[in-house]
N, C-alpha and C positions, 0 to 999 in steps of 0.2 A: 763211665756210667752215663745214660743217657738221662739229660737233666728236667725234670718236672717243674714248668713254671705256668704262674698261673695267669691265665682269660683265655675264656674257653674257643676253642678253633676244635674241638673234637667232633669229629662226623661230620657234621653239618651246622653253619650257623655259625654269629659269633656270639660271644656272651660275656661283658666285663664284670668278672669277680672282686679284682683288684688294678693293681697298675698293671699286673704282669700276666702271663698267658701261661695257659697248659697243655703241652704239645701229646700229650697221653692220658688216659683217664684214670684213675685210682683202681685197680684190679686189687682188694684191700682184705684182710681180715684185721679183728680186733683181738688182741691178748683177754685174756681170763684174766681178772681183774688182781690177782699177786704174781703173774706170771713174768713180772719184771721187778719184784721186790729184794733181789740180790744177784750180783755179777754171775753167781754160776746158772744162775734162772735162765739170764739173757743172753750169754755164750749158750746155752746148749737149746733156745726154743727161735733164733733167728735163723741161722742156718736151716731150721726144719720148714721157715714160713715161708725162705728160697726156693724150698725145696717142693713145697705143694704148689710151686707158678705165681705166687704174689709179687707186685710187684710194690705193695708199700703195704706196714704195719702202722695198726694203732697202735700205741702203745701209755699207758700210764704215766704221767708226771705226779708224784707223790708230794705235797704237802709236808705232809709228816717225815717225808726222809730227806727231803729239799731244807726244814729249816727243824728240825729235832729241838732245838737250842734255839730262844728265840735270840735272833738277830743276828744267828750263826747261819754261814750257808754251807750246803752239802750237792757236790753236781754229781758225785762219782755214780750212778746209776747211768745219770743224764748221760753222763760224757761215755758209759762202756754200752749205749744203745747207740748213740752215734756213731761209737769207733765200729761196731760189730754191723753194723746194718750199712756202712762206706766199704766193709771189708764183703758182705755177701749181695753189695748192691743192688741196697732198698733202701727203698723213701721211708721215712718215717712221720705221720702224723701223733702227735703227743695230745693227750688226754689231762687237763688241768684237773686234777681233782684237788681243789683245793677247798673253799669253805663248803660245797655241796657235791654231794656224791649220790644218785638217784635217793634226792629229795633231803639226806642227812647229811649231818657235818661229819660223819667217820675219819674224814681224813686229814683233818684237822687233826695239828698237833697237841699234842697232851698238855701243854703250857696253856695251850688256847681252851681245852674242851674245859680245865678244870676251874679257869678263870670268868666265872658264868655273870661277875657282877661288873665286869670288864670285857666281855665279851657277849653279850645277854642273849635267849632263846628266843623262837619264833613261840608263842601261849596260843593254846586252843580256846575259843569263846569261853570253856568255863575257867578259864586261869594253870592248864597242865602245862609246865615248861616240854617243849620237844627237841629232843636230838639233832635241832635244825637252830643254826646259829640266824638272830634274828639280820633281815637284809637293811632293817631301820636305822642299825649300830653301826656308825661311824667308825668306831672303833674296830669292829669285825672287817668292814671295807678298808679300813687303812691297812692293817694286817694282813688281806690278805693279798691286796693291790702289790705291799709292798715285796713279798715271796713271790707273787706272779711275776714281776717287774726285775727282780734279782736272776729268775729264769731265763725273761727274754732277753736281758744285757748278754746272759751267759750262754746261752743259744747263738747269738748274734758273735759273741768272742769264738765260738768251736765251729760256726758253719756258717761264715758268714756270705758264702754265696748260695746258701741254700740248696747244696746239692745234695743232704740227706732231710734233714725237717722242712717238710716242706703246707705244711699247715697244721694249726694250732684247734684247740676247741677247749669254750672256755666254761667251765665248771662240768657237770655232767647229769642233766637229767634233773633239774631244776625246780622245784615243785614244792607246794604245802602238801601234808598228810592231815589225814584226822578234820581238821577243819580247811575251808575253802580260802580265809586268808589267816597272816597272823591278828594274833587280839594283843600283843605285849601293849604294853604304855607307850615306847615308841610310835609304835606300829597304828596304835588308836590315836595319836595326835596327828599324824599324816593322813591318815585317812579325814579325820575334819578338817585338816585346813586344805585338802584336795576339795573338800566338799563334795565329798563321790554320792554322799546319798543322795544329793539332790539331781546329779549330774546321769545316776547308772538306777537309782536306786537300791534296796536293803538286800536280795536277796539273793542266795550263795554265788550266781551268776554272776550278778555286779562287783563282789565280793574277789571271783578269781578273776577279774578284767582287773580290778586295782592294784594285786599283788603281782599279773602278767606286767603292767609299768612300772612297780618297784622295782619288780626282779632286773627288767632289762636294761635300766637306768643304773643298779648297781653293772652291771655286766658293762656297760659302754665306758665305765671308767677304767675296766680292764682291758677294752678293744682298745680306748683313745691312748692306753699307755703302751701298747702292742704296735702301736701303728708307730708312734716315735719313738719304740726301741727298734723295732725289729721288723719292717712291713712285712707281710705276708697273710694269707688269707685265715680268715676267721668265722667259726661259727659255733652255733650252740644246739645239742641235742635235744629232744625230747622224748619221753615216755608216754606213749600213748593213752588217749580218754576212750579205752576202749569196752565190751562186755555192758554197756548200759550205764556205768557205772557214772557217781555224778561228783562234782568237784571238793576233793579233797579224801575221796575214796579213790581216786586215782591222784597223782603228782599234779595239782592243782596249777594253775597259772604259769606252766612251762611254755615252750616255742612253739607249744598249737598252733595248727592250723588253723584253726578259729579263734586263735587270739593274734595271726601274721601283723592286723595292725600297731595293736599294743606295743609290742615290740620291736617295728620297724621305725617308729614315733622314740621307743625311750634308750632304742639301741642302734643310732643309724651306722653306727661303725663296724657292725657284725657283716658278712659278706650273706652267710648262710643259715637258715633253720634249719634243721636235719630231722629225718624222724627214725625213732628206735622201732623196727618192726619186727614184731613177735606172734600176734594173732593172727586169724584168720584174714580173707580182706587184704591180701597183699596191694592188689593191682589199685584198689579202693585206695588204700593210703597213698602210693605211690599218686594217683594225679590229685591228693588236696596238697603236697608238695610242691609239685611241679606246676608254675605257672608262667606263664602258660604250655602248653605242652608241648605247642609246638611254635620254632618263630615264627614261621609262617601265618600265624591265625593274627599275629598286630598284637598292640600292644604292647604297654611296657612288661617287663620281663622282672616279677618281683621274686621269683625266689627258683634255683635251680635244684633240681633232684641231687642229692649225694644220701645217701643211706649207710649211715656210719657203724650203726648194728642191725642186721638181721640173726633170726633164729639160723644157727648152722643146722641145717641137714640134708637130706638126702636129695631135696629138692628147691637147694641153695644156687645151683649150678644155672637152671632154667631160670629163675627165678633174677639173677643177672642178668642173664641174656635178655630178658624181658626190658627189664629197668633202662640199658643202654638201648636197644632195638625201638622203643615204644616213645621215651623221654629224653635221650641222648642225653643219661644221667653221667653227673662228676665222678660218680662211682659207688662202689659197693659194698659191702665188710660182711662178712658174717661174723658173730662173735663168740668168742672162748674159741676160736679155732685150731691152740692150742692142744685143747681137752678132746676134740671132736674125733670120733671113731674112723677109721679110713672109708670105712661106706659111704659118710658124710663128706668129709673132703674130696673123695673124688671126684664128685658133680662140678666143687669148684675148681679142681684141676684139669677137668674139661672142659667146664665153660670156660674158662681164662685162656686154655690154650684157641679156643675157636675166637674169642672176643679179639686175642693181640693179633691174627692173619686178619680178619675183617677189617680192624683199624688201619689197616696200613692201604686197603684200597681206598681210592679218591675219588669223592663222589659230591653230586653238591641234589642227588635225588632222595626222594623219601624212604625211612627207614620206618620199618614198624616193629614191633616187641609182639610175640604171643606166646601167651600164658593158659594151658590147661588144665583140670584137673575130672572128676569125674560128675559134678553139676558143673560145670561152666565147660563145656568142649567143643564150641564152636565160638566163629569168628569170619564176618564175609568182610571181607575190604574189596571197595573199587578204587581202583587207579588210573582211573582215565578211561574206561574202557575196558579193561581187564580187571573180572571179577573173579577173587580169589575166595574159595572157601577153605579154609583152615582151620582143622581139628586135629581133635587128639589121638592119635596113633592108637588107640583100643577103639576107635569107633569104624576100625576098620574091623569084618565079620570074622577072619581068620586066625587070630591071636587068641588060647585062651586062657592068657591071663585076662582080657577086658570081661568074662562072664564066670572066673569060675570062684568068686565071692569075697576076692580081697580085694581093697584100695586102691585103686590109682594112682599110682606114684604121676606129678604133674608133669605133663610135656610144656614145653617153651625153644621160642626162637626168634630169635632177630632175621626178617626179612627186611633186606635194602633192593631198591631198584637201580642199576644202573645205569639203563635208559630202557627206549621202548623195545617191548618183550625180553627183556633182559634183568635174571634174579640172580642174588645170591641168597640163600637160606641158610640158617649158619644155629643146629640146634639140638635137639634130642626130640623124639616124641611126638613129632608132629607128622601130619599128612596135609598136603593143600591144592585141589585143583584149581583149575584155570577156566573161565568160558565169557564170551562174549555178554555183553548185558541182555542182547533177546535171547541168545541160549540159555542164560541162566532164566530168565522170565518164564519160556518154555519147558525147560526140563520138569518130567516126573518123578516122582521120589519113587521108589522101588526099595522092598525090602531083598536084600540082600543075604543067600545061605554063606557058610563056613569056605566056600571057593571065590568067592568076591563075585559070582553073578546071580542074576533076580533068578528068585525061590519060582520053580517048577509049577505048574497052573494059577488058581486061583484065581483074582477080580482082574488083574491085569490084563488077559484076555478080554474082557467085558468094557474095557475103558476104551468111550469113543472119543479114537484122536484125530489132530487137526493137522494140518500141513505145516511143516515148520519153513518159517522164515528165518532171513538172515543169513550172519556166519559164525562161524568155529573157531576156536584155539585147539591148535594140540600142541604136544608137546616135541619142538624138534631137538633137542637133546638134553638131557639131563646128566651131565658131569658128576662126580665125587672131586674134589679138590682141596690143594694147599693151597696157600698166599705168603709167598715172601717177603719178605721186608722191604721190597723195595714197589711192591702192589704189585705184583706179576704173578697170577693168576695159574695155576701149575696145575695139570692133568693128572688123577691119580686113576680114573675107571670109568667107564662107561655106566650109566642105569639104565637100564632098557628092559623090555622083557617081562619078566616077572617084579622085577623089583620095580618097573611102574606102571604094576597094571595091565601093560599090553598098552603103555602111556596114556592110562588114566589120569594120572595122579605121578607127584613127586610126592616121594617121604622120607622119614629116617625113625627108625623105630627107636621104643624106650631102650633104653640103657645102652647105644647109639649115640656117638658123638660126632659129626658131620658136617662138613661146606658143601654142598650143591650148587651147582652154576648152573643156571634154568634159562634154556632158549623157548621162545615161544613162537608158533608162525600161525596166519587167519587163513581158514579156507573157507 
């Protein structure tokens, strides 16, 4: 099995996450949240996650079934995800859901949930105890320190070079509901002696900035115990502040993006923020993550893209390839991919299959990620000199899915340059010409009929034109291609012809899974 370790060397760039390096990116999905609560669950749903092209599972670490009995421990889950995922060789990232699970204590064991004057609740302003075991309770932190801490020993005893767990994430989706921080008794004494009203001010804003440094301050006492059981890399999720909504109508004080300092300040042993993406706004979330986006722009490098949950669907696939191609993200997960319909899986067993040949070539030039859908379908990049326009595969006139009044399903691709005039394309969906910067300056826009050339009379006649200057790109051949494992670049067909235009254009249409190897020459 080839072994996942961590600091990142992937694509391009280095990047230290921890002491150790990562020779492969996370190509991930996440289990449905009991899809690993007994042996026969996880004997019969790993072999299948083999089976769709991942090459690492999230997977649950349960609370409740780790310590049922307080001060008794329980690995058998633990240990038949490691024996099963060594035997269909996969990585597995494990899922702490111990005192918070998107924002409640659910999985918290029943000793603990029923013990409330021993383990006390987070209170809403007007005095409601909540489902959310309070983070001010020492009590709650020793407790739960001490079950995370009986994990990593035991993790560290069944793997201890880390050839299947190979990263940790601690609690899951972290956040106040209902009000913006807690109000328990606890909870209102730290708050004064932080002296936050003077420091932030009263109002709900200030409010989830105080509980962003409680939360991550409990959380570093579970990294600093992580770090001396068990190194390995660590991070915490978040649940987006998304739809307008304002703090504590969404998971309050979590690893927002606009809370990165709070938490970097009260959590500096975490490696990673992560974000849970589910709404609209992919590409939007994806760079308040990634900072900076690219190394090249300078800069320190506070926080690297890994996307632990996305929505699985149909447009899960592209949607990858965007994140590695654009971010040179750690990686990707869709989630419940378990549950998901093969319609939806398959995008991901395309994209992973085109993402593992891409990887393996060596490259130290720029890559970019595009994402389209049917308002967002264009995208020009210059690269020195060659301007690429790239859209989405319905904005070519011929196709009539793109006008006959459903949806766009999203195109997306990882474009890498290899050197000069030299692409790979590696995507679904996409179309991308090539031209010079005065040819692009110069070019007319031309409507275009159902055969890909300009509609028969009208004002185009009538347009007084000028002499062009400069020079041209065409396209001197456009490949279909594999990539071996060892980056050896393998010929499967010619594009020529119709399929480019008359070498207009490179593409690959929807529902289309393809490497292209793109030469360019100037005339």
């Amino acid at each position: 099995m080839k072994k996942l370790v961590f600091c990142l060397m992937v694509m391009m760039g280095v990047l230290t996450v921890s002491a150790q390096k990562l020779n492969d990116p996370i190509l991930g999905g996440e289990l449905s949240n009991s899809a690993a609560t007994s042996v026969e669950d996880i004997d019969e749903v790993l072999p299948r996650m083999r089976a769709l092209g991942l090459n690492t599972v999230l997977v649950p670490a349960y609370w409740e079934f780790v310590e049922a009995v307080e001060g008794k421990f329980d690995f058998t889950l633990i240990d038949r995800t490691i024996d099963m995922a060594r035997r269909e060789q996969l990585h597995v990232v494990l899922l702490w859901f111990g005192a918070w699970k998107n924002s409640m204590s659910c999985y918290a064991p029943g000793w603990f949930k029923q013990d409330t004057k021993r383990f006390p609740r987070a209170m809403t302003a007007e005095g409601k105890q909540m489902e959310i075991a309070s983070c001010f309770s020492d009590n709650v932190l020793q407790a739960d320190l001490k079950a995370f801490s009986a994990l990593m020993r035991h993790i560290r005893e069944k793997d201890p070079q880390r050839e299947v767990v190979v990263m940790m994430q601690i609690e899951n989706e972290i956040g106040m509901l209902e009000s913006a921080r807690d109000h328990s008794p606890l909870a209102e004494k730290a708050y004064k002696k932080e002296k936050w009203a003077e420091r932030y001010g009263t109002d709900e804003y200030a409010d989830e900035k105080f509980m962003a440094l409680s939360y991550a301050r409990y959380v570093e006492h579970l990294a600093k115990a992580a770090r001396e059981l068990h190194n390995m890399p660590l991070y915490v999720n978040a649940a987006m502040n998304s739809r307008g909504r304002r703090p504590g109508e969404y998971p309050s004080a979590g690893p927002l993006a606009h809370l990165i300092d709070f938490w970097h300040e009260g959590a500096p042993s975490i490696d990673l923020l992560a974000p849970d993406i589910y709404d609209t706004g992919f590409k939007s979330w994806c760079a308040q993550y990634a900072m900076p986006l690219r190394p090249q722009e300078g800069g320190p490098i506070k926080n690297r893209l890994f996307i632990p949950e996305s929505r699985c669907c149909e447009n899960s696939g592209v949607r990858a390839l965007y994140a590695f191609g654009e971010h040179q993200a750690l990686g990707f997960s869709p989630f419940a991919i378990d549950q998901a319909s093969p319609k939806e899986t398959e995008s991901v067993t395309q994209a992973y299959n085109l993402l593992r040949q891409v990887f393996y070539v060596k490259r130290s030039q720029n890559t970019w990620g595009l994402l389209f859908d049917q308002e967002d379908r264009e995208r020009i990049i210059d690269d020195n000199g060659v301007v690429m326009t790239c859209r989405h595969y319905f904005t070519l006139p011929w196709d009539p899915r793109a006008t006959d009044g459903t949806t766009w399903p999203e195109g997306g691709a990882m474009l890498i340059r290899l050197g000069k005039y030299d692409y790979l394309l590696a995507g679904s969906g996409v179309v991308i010409d090539f031209k010079t910067p005065t040819e692009k300056q110069q070019e007319q826009q031309k409507t275009l009929g159902e055969d890909g050339f300009a509609e028969a009379g009208g004002e185009k006649f009538n347009v007084q034109r000028s002499m062009f200057n400069g020079k041209r790109l065409g396209l001197l051949s456009v490949d279909e291609v594999a990539i071996s494992n060892n980056g050896t670049v393998q010929y499967l067909r010619r594009h020529n012809g119709d399929q480019t235009h008359q070498g207009r254009h490179a593409r690959i249409g929807v529902g289309e899974w393809k490497i292209l190897h793109i030469h360019l020459y100037e005339y």
